[in-house]
C-alpha positions as CSV (number, residue, x, y, z in Angstrom):
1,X,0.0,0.0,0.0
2,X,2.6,2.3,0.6
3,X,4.8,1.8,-2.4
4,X,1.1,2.6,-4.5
5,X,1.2,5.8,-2.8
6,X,4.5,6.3,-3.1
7,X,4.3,5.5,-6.8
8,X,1.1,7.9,-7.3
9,X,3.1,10.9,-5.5
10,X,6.0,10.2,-8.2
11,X,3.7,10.4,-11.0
12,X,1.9,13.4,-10.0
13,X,5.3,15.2,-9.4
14,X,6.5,13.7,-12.9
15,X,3.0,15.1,-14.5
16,X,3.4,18.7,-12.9
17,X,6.6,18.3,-14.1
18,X,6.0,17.8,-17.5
19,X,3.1,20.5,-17.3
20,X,5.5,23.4,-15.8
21,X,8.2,21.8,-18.9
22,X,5.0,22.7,-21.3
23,X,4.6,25.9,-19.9
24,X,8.0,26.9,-19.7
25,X,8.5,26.1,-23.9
26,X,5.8,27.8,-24.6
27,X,5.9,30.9,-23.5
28,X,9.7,31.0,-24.6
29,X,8.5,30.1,-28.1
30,X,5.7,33.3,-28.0
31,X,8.1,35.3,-26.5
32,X,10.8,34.5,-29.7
33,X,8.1,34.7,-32.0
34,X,7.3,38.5,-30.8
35,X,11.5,39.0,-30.8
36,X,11.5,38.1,-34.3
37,X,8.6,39.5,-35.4
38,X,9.6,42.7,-33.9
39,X,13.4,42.6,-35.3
40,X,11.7,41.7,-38.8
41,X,9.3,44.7,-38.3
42,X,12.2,46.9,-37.5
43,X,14.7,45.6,-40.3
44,X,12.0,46.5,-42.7
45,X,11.1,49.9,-41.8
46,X,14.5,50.7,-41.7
47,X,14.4,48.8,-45.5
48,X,11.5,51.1,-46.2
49,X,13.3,54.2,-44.9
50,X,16.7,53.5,-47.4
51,X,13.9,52.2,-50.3
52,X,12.2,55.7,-50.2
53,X,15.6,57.9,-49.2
54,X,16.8,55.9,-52.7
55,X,12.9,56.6,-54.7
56,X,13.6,60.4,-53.9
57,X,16.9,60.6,-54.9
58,X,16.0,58.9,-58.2
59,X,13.2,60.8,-58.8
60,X,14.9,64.3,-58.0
61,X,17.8,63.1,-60.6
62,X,15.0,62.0,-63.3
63,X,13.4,65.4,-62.6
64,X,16.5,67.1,-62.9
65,X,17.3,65.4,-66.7
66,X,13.4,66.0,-67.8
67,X,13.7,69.6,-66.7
68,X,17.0,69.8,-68.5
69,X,15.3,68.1,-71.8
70,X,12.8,70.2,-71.5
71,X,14.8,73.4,-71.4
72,X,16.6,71.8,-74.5
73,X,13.3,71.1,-76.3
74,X,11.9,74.4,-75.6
75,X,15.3,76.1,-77.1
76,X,14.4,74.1,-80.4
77,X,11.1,75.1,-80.6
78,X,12.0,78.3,-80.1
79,X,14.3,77.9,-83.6
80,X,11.9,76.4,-85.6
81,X,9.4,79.4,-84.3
82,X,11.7,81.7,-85.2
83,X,12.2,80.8,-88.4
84,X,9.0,80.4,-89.1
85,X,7.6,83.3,-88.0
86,X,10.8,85.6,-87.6
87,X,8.1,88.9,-87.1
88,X,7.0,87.8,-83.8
89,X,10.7,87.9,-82.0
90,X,10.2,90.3,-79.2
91,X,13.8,91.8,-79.1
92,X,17.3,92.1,-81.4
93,X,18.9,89.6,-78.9
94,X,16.5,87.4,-79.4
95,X,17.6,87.4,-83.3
96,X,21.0,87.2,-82.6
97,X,20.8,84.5,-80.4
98,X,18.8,82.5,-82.9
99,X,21.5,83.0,-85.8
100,X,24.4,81.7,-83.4
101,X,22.1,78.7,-82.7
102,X,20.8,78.1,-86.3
103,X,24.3,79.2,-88.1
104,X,25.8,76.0,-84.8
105,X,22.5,73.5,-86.1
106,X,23.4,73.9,-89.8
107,X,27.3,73.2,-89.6
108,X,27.0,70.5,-87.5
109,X,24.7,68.6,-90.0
110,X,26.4,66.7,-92.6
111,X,26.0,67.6,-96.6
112,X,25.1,65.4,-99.1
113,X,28.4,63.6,-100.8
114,X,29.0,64.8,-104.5
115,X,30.0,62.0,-106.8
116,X,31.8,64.4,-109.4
117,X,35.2,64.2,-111.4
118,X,38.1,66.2,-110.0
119,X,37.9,68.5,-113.6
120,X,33.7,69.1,-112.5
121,X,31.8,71.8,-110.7
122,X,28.5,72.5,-110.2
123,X,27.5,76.5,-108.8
124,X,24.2,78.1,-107.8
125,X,24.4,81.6,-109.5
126,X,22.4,84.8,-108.2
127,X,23.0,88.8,-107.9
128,X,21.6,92.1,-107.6
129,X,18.3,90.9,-105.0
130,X,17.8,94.4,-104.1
131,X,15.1,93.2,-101.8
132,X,13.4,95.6,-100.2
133,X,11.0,95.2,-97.2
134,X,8.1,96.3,-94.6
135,X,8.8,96.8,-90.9
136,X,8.0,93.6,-88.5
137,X,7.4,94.6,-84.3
138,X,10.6,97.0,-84.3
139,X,12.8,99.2,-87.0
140,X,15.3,96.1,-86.7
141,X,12.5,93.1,-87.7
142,X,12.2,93.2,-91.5
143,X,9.6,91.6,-93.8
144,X,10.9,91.0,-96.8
145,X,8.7,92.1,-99.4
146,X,6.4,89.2,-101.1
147,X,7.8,89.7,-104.6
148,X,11.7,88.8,-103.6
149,X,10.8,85.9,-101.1
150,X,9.3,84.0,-103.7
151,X,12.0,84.5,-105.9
152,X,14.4,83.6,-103.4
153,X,12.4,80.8,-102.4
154,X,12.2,79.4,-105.9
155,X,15.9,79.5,-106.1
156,X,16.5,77.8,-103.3
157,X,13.5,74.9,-104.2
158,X,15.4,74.7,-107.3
159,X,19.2,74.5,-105.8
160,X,17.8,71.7,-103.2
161,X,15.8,69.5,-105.5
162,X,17.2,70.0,-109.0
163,X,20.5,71.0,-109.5
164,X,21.9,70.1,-106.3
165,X,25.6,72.4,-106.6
166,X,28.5,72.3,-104.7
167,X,27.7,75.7,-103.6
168,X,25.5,78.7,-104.4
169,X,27.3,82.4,-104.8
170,X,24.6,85.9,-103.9
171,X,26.9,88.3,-105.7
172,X,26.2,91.4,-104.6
173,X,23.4,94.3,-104.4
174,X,21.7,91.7,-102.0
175,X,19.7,94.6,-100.6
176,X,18.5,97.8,-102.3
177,X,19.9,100.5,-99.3
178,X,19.0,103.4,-101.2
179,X,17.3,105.7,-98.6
180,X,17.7,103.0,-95.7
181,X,19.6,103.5,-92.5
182,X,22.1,101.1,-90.8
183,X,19.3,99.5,-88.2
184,X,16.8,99.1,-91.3
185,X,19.8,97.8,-93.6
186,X,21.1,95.4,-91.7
187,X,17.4,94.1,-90.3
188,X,17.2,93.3,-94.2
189,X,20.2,91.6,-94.4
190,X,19.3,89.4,-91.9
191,X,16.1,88.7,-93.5
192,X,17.5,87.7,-96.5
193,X,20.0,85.3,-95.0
194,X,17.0,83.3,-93.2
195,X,15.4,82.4,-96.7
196,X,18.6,81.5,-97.6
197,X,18.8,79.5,-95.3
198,X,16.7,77.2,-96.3
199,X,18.8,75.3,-98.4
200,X,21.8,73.7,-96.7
201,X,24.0,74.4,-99.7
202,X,27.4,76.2,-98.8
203,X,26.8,79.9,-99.2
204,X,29.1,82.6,-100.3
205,X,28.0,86.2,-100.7
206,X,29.9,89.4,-102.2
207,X,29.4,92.7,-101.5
208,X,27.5,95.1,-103.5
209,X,27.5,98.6,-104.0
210,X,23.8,99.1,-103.2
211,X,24.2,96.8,-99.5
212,X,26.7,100.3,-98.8
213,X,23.7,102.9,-99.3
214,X,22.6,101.3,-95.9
215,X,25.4,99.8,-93.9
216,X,29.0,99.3,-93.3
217,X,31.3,96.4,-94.4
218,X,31.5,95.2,-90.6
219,X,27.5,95.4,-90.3
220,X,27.6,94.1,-93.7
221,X,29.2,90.7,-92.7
222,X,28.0,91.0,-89.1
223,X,24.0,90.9,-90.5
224,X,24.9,88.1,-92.5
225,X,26.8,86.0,-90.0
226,X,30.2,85.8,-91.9
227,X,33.4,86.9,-91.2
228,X,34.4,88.2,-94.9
229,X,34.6,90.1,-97.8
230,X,37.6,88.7,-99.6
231,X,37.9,84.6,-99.4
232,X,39.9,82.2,-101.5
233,X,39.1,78.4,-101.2
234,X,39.2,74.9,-102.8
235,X,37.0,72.7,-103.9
236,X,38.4,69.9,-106.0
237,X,40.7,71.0,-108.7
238,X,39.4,74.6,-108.6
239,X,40.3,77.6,-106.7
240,X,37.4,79.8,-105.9
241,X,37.8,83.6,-105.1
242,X,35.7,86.0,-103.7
243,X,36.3,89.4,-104.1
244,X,35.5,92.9,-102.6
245,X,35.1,95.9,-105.3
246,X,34.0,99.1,-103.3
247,X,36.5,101.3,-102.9
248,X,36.7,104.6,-103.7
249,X,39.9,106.2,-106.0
250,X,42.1,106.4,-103.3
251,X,41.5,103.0,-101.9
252,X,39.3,103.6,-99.0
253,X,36.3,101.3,-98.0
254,X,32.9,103.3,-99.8
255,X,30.7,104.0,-96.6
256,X,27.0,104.6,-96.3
257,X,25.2,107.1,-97.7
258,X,28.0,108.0,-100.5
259,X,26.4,106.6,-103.3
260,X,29.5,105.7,-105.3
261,X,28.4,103.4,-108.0
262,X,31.4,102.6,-110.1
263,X,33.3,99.6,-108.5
264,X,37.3,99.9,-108.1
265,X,39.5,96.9,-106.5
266,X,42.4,98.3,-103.5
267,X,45.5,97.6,-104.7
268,X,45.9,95.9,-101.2
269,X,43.4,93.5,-102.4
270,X,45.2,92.6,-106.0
271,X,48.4,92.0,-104.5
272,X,46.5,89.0,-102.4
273,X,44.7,88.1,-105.1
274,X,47.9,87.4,-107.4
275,X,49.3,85.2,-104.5
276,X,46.0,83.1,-104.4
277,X,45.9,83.1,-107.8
278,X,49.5,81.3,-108.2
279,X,48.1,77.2,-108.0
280,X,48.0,74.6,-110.9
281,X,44.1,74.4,-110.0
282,X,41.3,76.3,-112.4
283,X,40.5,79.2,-111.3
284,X,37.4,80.7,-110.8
285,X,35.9,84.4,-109.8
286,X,32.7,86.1,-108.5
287,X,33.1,89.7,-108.0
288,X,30.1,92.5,-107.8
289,X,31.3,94.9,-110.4
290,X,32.1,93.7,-114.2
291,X,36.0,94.0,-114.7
292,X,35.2,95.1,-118.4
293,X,35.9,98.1,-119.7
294,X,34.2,100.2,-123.1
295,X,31.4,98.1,-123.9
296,X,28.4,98.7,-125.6
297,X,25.9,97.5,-122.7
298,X,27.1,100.1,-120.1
299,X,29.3,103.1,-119.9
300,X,32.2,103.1,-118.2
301,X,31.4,105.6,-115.6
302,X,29.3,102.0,-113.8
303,X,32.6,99.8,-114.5
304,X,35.6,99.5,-111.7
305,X,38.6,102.2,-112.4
306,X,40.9,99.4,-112.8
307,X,39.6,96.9,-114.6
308,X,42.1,97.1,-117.0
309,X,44.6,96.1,-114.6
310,X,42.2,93.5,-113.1
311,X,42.0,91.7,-116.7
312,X,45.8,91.6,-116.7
313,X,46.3,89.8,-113.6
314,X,43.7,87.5,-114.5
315,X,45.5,86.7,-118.3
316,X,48.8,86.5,-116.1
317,X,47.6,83.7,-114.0
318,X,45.4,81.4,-116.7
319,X,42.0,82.3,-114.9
320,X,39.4,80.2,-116.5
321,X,36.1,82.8,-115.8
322,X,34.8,85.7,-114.0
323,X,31.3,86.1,-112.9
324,X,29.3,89.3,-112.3
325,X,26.4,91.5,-111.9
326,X,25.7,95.5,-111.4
327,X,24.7,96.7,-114.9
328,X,21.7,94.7,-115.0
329,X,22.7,92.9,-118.2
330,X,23.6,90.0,-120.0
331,X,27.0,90.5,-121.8
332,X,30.0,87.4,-122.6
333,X,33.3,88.2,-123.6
334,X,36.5,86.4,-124.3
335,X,39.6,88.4,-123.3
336,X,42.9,86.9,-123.5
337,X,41.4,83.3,-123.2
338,X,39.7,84.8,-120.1
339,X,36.2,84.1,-119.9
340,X,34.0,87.2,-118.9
341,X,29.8,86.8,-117.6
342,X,27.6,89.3,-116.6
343,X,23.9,88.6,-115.7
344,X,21.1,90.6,-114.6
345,X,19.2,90.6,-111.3
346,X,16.0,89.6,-109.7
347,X,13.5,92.5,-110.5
348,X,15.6,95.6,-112.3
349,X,15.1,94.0,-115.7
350,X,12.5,94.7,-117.4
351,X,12.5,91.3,-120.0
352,X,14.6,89.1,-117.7
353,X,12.9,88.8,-114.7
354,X,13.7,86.6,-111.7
355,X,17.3,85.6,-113.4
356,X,19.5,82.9,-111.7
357,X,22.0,80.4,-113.3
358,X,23.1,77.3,-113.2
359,X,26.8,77.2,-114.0
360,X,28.5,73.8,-115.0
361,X,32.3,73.4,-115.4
362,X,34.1,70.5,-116.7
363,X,37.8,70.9,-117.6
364,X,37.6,74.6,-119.0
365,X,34.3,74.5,-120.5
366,X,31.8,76.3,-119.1
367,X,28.0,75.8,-119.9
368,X,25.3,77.8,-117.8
369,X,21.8,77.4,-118.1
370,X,19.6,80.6,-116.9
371,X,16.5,80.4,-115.6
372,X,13.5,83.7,-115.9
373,X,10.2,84.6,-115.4
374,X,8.6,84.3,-118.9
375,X,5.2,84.3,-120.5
376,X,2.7,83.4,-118.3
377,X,4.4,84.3,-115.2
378,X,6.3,81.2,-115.5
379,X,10.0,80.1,-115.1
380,X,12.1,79.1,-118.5
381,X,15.0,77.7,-118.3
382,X,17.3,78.4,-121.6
383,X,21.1,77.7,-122.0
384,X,23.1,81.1,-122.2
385,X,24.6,80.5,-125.4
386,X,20.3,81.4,-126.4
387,X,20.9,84.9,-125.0
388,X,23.9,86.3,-126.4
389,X,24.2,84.7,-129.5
């Protein structure tokens, strides 16, 4: 009897045993579970906390590059609006600013390759624009008149789609000046050049007599965005030169409002031209005034005071052609195997209306096709031999 007691006390302590053993595990496992549960609930707010601080910095740099596109876009809208609709530019800077940017966007873009012989040259001829135009919002903003943008505007058309040239040359007289002042005159310019601009065709331009009525060489070149007025360059086996024929008797720059109409070269200017003239390569020249002299189309009181001595260096140095404007004429002459062309202008004559040319070299031939306004207010296209023949 008492080793069943005994026995019952030992289970009963074995059971409580067991029960406190229960007890014990359990709560230790609760109390781990709320340990780990909190540590996991603290490891990922602090996850949360590095997962936004990261968001927000990638968002401020995202914002950052859109506002920074966006200030990029909004520049090039502001170009195409410009040059689209150059009258509503609030201010001169404004203007200039878009030239630097445009004249930046046009060199940086590539031009179509030319698959001609080294002996072959293809040049966009036109002179003596005289555009003339209305006030935009200030004295500065000009718009060119209707009757010389689309004449511009055709030549361009054409150079882009049809002939395609290494290069186009506006020789001269690009506005008319006469009674125009320097703000006006160069506001012109300017206008001009953005039609021109058009066509992304290497441009050249020579200085007329009439651009002089209204501005100065410096504003001259400034308004135009060049840094010119005598150039010499390359382009396969030719040598191109560009020349400057305002200057008065005694070799000074013609200025504004002097009105001096006969051309004359400085004889600063010949002695560079005979050192670019000295290369094996054709040579080729655009100048303003005609370097003739006692012909039947014009008197010589409208021709340079030393053409004579012009024509010599040019038979010295086996110059293939010279190209000009100024009288308002067609006229060809051959002097000393020098080959001399003169074409009229955009609106001063009266049966050749519109005028541009096409001129083709190959070897020392030279064929030019000229294009004018003919019956029915449309274009023709003749070869030159058809004009002064």
């Amino acid at each position: 009897m008492k080793t069943l007691i005994t026995n019952k006390r030992a289970f009963i302590i074995l059971v409580v045993f067991l029960i406190s053993l229960l007890v014990f595990f359990s709560s230790f496992k609760i109390t781990s579970k709320k340990v780990w549960v909190d540590e996991k609930e603290d490891i990922q707010e602090r996850l949360d906390v590095e997962i936004t601080e990261e968001n927000e910095d990638l968002e401020e740099g995202l914002e950052n590059e859109i506002e920074a596109y966006i200030e990029e876009d909004i520049s090039e809208l502001d170009i195409i609006e410009e040059t689209e609709m150059i009258e509503e530019v609030e201010s001169k800077e404004e203007v200039e600013e878009f030239e630097e940017s445009e004249e930046g966007f046009l060199e940086a873009l590539p031009l179509a390759s030319k698959e001609y012989g080294e002996n072959e040259l293809k040049v966009g001829f036109i002179t003596d624009i005289h555009a003339k135009s209305n006030a935009g919002k200030s004295r500065d903003m000009r718009i060119i008149k209707e009757i010389f943008k689309e004449r511009i505007n055709h030549f361009t058309d054409e150079m882009n789609n049809n002939f395609n040239p290494d290069f186009i040359v506006i020789n001269g007289d690009v506005i008319e000046g006469t009674g125009r002042d320097g703000e006006v005159g160069s506001g012109e310019l300017s206008s001009v050049k953005k039609l021109f601009d058009k066509t992304l065709i290497p441009k050249y331009w020579v200085l007329g007599n009439h651009d002089l009525r209204a501005v100065d060489k410096d504003t001259w070149k400034k308004s135009l965005g060049i840094d010119y007025l005598v150039k010499s360059f390359d382009v396969r086996n030719y040598r191109i030169i560009i020349m400057d024929s305002n200057y008065d008797k005694s070799n000074n720059d013609i200025r504004p409002g002097e009105y001096y109409t006969r051309g004359n070269v400085s004889a600063k200017q010949i002695e560079w031209l005979k050192k670019e003239l000295k290369t094996d390569k054709k040579k080729v020249v655009f100048i303003h005034h005609p370097p003739i002299w006692s012909v039947d189309v014009h008197s010589n009181s409208g021709l340079p005071l030393n053409a004579l001595k012009l024509q010599k260096v040019f038979k010295d140095n086996n110059v293939t052609a010279v190209f000009s404007g100024h009288i308002e004429d067609f006229y060809f002459d051959k002097i000393d195997e020098v080959k001399y062309f003169v074409f009229p202008g955009v609106v001063k004559n009266e049966k050749y209306q519109g005028t541009f040319a096409e001129l083709n070299f190959k070897d020392e031939e030279v064929e030019i096709n000229v294009s004018y306004i003919g019956g029915n207010d449309k274009y023709r296209k003749i070869n030159l031999k058809e004009i002064i023949e």
